[in-house]
C-alpha positions as CSV (number, residue, x, y, z in Angstrom):
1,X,-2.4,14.5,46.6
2,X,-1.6,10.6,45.3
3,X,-3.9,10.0,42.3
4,X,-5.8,6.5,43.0
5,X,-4.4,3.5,41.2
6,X,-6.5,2.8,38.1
7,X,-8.5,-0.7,37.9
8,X,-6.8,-3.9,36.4
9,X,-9.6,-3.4,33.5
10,X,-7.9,0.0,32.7
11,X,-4.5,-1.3,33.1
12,X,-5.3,-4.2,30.7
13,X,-6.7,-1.9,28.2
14,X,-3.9,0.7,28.1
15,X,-1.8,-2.8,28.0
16,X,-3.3,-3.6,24.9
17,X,-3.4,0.0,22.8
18,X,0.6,0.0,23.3
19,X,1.1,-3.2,21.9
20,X,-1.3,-2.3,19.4
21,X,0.7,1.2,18.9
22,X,3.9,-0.3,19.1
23,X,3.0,-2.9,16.0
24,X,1.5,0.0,14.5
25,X,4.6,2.0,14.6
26,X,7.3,-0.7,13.9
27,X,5.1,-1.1,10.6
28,X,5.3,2.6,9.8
29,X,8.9,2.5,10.0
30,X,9.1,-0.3,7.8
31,X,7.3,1.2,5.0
32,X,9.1,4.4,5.4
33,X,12.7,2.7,4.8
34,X,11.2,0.7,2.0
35,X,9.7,3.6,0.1
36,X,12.7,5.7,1.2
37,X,14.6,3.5,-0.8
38,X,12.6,3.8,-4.0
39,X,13.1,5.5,-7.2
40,X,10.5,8.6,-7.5
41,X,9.0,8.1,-4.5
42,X,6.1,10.7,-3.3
43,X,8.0,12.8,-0.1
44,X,4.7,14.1,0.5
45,X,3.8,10.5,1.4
46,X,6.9,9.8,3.9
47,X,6.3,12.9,5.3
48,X,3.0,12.1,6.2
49,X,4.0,8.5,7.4
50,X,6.4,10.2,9.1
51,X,4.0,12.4,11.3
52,X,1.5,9.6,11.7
53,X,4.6,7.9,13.5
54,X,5.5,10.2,15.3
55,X,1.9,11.1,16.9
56,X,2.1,7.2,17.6
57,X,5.5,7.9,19.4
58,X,4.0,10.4,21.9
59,X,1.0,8.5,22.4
60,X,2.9,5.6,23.6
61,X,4.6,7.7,25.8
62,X,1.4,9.1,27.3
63,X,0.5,5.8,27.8
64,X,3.7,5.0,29.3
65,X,3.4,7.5,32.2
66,X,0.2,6.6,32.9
67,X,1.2,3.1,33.4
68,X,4.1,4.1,35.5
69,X,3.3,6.1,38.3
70,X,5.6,9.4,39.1
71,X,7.5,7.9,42.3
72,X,8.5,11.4,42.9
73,X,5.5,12.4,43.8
């Protein structure tokens, strides 16, 4: 069954929170080189910058798909 087409308001919205992830995750990578590249730095920190990016990743990606509909469908 074809899943309806979501409303330009929903469209717009999921719009925005990528660009807002995507800023969000450029930033977090970064901070991780810069702090890589430090003397002493905590590695429980970058690891946890690290996750937090990557969570970012795979919601962008969700967001991705549900911008794109599956033409295979």
């Amino acid at each position: 069954m074809m899943q309806p087409l979501m409303d330009a308001a929903t469209e717009q919205t999921l719009r925005h929170r990528l660009l807002a992830l995507e800023v969000e995750h450029r930033d977090l990578d970064d901070l991780i080189g810069r702090l890589a590249g430090q003397p002493g730095v905590d590695q429980l920190r970058i690891q946890r910058l690290k996750k937090r990016k990557l969570c970012i990743k795979d919601e962008m990606a969700l967001i991705h798909s549900r911008l794109i509909p599956d033409l295979d469908a």
